[in-house]
C-alpha positions as CSV (number, residue, x, y, z in Angstrom):
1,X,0.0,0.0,0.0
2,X,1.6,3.3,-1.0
3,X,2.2,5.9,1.5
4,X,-0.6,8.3,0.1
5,X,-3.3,5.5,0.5
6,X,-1.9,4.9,4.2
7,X,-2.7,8.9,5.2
8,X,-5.8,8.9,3.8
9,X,-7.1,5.9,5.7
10,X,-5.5,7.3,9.1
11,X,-7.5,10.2,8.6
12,X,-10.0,11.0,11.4
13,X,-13.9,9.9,9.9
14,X,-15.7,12.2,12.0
15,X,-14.9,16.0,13.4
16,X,-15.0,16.6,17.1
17,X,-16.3,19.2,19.3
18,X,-12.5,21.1,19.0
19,X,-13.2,21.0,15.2
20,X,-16.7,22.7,15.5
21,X,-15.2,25.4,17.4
22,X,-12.5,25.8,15.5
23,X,-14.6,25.8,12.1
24,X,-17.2,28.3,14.1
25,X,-14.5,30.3,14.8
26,X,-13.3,30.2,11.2
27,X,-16.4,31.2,10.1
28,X,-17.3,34.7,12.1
29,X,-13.3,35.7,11.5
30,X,-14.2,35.2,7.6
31,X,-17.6,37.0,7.9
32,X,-16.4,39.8,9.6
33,X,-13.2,39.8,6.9
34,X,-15.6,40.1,4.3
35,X,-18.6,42.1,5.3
36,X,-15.4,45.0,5.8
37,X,-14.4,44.3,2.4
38,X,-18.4,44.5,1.1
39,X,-18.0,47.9,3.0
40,X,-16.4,49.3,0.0
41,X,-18.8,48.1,-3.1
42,X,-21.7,50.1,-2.6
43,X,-24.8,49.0,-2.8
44,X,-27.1,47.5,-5.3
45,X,-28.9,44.6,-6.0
46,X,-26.5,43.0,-7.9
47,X,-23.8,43.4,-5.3
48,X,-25.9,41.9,-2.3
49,X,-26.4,39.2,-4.5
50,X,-22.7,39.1,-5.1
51,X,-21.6,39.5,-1.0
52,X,-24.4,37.2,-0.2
53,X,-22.9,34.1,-2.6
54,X,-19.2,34.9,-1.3
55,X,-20.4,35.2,2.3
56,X,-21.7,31.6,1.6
57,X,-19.1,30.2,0.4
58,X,-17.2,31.2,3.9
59,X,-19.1,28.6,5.3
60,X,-17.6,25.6,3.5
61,X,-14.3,27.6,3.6
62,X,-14.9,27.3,7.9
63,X,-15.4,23.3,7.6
64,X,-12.5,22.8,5.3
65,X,-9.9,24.8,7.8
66,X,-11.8,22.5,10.7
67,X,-11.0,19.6,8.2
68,X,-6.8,20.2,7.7
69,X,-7.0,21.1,11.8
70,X,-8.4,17.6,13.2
71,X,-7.1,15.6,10.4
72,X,-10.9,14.8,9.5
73,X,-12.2,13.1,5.9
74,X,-14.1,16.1,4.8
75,X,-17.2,13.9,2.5
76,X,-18.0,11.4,5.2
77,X,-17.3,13.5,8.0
78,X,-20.1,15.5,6.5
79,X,-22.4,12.6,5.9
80,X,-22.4,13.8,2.5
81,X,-21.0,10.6,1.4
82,X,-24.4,8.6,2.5
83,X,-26.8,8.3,-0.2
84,X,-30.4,8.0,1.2
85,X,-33.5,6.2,-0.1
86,X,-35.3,8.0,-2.7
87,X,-38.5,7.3,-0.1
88,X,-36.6,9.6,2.5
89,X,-36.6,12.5,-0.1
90,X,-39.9,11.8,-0.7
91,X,-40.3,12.1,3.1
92,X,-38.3,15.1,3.5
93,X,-39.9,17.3,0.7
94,X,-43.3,16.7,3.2
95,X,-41.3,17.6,6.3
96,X,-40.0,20.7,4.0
97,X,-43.6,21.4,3.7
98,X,-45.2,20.8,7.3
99,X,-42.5,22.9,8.7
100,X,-43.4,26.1,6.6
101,X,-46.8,26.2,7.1
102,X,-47.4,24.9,10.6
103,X,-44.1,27.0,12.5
104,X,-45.1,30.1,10.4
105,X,-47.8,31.3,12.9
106,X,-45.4,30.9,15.9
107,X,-42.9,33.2,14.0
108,X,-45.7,36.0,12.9
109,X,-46.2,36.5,16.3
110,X,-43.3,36.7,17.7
111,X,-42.8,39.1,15.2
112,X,-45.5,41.2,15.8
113,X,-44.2,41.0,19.7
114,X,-41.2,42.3,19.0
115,X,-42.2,45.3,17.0
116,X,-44.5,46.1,19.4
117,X,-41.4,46.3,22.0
118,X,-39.6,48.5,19.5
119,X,-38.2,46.2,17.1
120,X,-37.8,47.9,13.6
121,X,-38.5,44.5,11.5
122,X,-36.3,44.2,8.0
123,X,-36.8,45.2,4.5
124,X,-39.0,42.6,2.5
125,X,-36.7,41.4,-0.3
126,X,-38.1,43.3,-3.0
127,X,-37.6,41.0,-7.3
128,X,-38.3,43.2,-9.5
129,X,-38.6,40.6,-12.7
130,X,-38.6,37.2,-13.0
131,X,-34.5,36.7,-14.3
132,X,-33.7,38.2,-10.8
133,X,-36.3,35.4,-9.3
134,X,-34.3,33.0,-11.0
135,X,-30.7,34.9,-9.6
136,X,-32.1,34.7,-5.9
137,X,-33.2,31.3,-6.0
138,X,-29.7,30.0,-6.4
139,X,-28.4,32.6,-4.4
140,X,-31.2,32.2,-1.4
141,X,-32.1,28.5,-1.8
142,X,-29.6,26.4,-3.5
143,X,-26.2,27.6,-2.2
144,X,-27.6,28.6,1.4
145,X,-29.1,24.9,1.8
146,X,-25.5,23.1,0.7
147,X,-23.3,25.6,2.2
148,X,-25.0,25.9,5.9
149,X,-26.2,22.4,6.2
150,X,-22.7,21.4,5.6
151,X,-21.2,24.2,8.6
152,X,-24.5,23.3,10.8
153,X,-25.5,20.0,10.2
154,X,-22.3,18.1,8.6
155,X,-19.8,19.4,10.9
156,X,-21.2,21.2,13.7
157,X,-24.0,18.7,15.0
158,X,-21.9,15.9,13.9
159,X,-19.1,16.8,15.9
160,X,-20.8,17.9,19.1
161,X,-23.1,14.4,18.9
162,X,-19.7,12.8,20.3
163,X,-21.2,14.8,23.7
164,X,-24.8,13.8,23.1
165,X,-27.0,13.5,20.3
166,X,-29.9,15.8,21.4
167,X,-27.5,18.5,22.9
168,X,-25.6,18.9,19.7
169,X,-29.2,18.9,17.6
170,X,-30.4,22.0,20.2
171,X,-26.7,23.4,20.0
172,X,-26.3,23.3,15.9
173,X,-29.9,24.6,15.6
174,X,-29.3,27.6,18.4
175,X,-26.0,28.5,16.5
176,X,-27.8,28.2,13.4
177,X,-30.7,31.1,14.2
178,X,-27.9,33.1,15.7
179,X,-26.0,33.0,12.4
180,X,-28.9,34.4,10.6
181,X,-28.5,38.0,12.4
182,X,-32.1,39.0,12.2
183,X,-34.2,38.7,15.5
184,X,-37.3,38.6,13.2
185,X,-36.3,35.2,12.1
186,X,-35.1,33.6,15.2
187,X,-37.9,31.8,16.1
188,X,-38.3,30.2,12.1
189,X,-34.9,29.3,12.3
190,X,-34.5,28.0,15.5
191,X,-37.5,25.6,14.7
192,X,-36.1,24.6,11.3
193,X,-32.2,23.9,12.4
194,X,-34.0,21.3,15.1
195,X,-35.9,19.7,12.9
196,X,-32.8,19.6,10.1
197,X,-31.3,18.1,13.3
198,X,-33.0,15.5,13.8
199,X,-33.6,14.5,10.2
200,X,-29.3,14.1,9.9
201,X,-29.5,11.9,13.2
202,X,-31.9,9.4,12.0
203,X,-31.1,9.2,8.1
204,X,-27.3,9.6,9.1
205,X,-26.6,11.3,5.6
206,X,-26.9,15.4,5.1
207,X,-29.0,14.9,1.7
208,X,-32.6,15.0,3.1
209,X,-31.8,18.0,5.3
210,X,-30.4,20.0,2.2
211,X,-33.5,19.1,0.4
212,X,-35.7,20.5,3.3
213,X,-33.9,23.8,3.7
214,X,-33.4,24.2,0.1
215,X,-38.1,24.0,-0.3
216,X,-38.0,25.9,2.9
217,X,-36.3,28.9,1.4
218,X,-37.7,28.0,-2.2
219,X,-41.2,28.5,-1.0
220,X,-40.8,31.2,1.2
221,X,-39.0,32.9,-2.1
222,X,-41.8,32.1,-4.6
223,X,-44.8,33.1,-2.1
224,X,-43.0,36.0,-1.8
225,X,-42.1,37.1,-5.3
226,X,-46.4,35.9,-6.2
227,X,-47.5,37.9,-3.7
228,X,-44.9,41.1,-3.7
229,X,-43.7,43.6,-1.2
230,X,-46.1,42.7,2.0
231,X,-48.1,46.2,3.6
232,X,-46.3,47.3,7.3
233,X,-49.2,46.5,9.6
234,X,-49.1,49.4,12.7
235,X,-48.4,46.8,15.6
236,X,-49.9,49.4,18.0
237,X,-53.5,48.9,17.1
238,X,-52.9,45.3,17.9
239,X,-53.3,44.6,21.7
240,X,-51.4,42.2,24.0
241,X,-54.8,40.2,24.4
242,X,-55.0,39.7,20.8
243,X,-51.4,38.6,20.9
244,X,-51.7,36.5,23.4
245,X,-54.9,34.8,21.9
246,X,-52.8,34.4,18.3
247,X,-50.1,32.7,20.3
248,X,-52.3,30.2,21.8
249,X,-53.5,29.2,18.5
250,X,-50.3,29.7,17.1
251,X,-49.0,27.0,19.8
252,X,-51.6,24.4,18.9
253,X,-50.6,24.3,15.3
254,X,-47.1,24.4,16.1
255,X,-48.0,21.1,17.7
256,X,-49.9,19.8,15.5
257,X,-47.1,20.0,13.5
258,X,-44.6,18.9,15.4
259,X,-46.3,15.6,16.1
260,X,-46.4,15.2,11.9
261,X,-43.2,15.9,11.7
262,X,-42.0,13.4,14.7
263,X,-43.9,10.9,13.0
264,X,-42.1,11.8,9.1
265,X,-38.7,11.6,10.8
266,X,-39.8,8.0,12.8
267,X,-40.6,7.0,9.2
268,X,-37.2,7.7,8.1
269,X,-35.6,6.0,11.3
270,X,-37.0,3.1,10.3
271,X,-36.0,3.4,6.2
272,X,-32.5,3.9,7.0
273,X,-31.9,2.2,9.5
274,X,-30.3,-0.8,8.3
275,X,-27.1,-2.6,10.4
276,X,-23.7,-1.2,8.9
277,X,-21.2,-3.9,8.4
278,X,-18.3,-4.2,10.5
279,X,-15.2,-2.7,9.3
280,X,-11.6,-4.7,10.5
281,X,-9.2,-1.8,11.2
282,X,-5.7,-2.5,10.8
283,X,-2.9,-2.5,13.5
284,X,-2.2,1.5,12.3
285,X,-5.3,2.1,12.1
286,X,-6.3,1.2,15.8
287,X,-3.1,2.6,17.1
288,X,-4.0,6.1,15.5
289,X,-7.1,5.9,16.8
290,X,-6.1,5.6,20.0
291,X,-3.8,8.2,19.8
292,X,-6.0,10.4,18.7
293,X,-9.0,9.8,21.9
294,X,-5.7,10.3,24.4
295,X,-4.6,13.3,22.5
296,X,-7.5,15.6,21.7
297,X,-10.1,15.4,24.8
298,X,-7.4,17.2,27.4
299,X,-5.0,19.2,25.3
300,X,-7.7,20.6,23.0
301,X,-10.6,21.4,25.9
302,X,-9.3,24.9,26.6
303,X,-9.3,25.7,22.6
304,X,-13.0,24.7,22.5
305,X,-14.1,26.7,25.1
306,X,-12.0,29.9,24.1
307,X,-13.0,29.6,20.9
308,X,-16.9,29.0,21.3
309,X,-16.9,31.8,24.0
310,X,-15.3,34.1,21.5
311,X,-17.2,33.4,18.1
312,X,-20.8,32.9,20.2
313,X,-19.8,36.0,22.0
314,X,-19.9,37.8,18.2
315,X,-22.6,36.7,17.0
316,X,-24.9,36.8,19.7
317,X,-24.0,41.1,20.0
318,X,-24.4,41.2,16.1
319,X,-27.9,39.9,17.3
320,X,-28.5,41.8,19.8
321,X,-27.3,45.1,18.5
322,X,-29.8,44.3,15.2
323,X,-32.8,44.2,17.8
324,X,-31.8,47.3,19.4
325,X,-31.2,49.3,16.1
């Protein structure tokens, strides 16, 4: 066996939490790097297009760094290298769809909470003609659902489900929202990174959960661009009683919803999971292995937490400073 084949077979076939931080990290140095450099070009609808496929693309750029720093095998760390059934896509597109219209309540009124505190909500995206449609759905649905399902869900929950499954699904999807800047969509996004979450965990490849985010943003786009720019609604005719009663309802679909989309992700549980055949490691193979679980836990715990603190530490003022502006 040549040397070349020997490195590539010690390499480490899933990230761990030091490689989420570092690739975290990674990220929110590159975002700020760039959203400097985006300073400069103006603005435009062209250019926001531009920064916004380029600020993407930092993403993957994060997970590739995390990749040469723990040694990791980038595809199947990413659980990009698992092909699903065709009847978990099938499955997914109907998660894609449950999600959308049962969660959207929940986030209209938290929306309309928020304003009425003194939130000043976002522009609506405005398309003016249907070839910039066609611009924005690569650059708002394709490339968003590859690039941040690979950050989020391929290396991010994967590598913080060495701690605990459901921990890393809450973390990845809390860190998810947070990326997203906008206090307007917290809520939406907060409920959509869980329920990517848990589809990764229980179809074990990243396919399905790009598939959902992809129709989740596609929709969203498309009812948007039907419909055009939505009218402000004054928030201070609304009362907190009718608030409250829209959150009540609001709560009951979100339920309803949630158990349908339990029950999708039970279904694909069961589709995909079939027994793995055993793998016989080699003596090298076992001894870097072992080297690697005495190495990393102790040496690299500090880094973790320095590094989290620091890069949730940004992005959580970013967030903060957006509400209070």
């Amino acid at each position: 066996m040549s040397e070349i084949q020997v490195e590539k077979r010690l390499k480490n076939p899933s990230f761990s939490p030091s490689d989420t931080a570092v690739a975290l990290a990674s990220y929110v140095g590159i975002y700020y790097i760039l959203s400097l450099l985006f300073l400069r070009m103006g603005q435009g609808l062209a250019v926001s297009i531009i920064c916004s496929l380029l600020l993407e693309g930092s993403f993957v750029g994060a997970v590739l760094i995390a990749s040469a720093f723990g040694k990791v095998e980038f595809v199947s760390a990413t659980k990009l290298s698992k092909k699903p059934s065709y009847k978990t896509f099938l499955i997914a597109a109907a998660i894609a769809v449950i999600t959308l219209l049962a969660f959207s309540s929940l986030t209209n009124v938290f929306m309309v909470a928020i304003e009425k505190l003194g939130y000043n909500p976002s522009d609506d995206i405005t398309i003016p003609n249907v070839g910039y449609y066609f611009l924005y759905v690569i650059a708002m649905c394709i490339v968003p659902a590859f690039m941040e399902d690979i950050m989020f869900r391929g290396c991010i929950l994967n590598g913080l489900g060495q701690i605990n499954k459901h921990f890393a699904v809450i973390a990845s999807a809390f860190l998810f929202a947070l990326m997203h800047g906008s206090p307007d969509q917290t809520v939406h996004q907060l409920i959509l990174g869980i329920v990517l979450g848990y589809v990764v965990v229980y179809s074990s490849s990243l396919w399905p959960a790009i598939l959902i985010h992809f129709l989740n943003n596609f929709m969203a786009l498309t009812i948007g661009f039907i419909q055009g720019p939505s009218q402000p609604v004054d928030v201070s005719t609304i009362s907190w009683a009718e608030v409250g009663k829209s959150f009540s309802v609001a709560l009951a679909l979100a339920a309803a919803g949630a158990a349908l989309v339990v029950l999708c992700i039970w279904g694909i549980k069961k589709i995909e999971d079939k027994p793995q055949p055993k793998k016989e490691n080699n003596a090298a193979e076992q001894a870097n292995v072992a080297e690697e679980k005495k190495a990393k836990p102790e040496s690299r715990l500090a880094l973790t937490v320095i590094l989290y603190v620091l890069a949730v530490g940004f992005m959580l003022l970013e967030w903060i400073l957006r509400l209070l502006a």
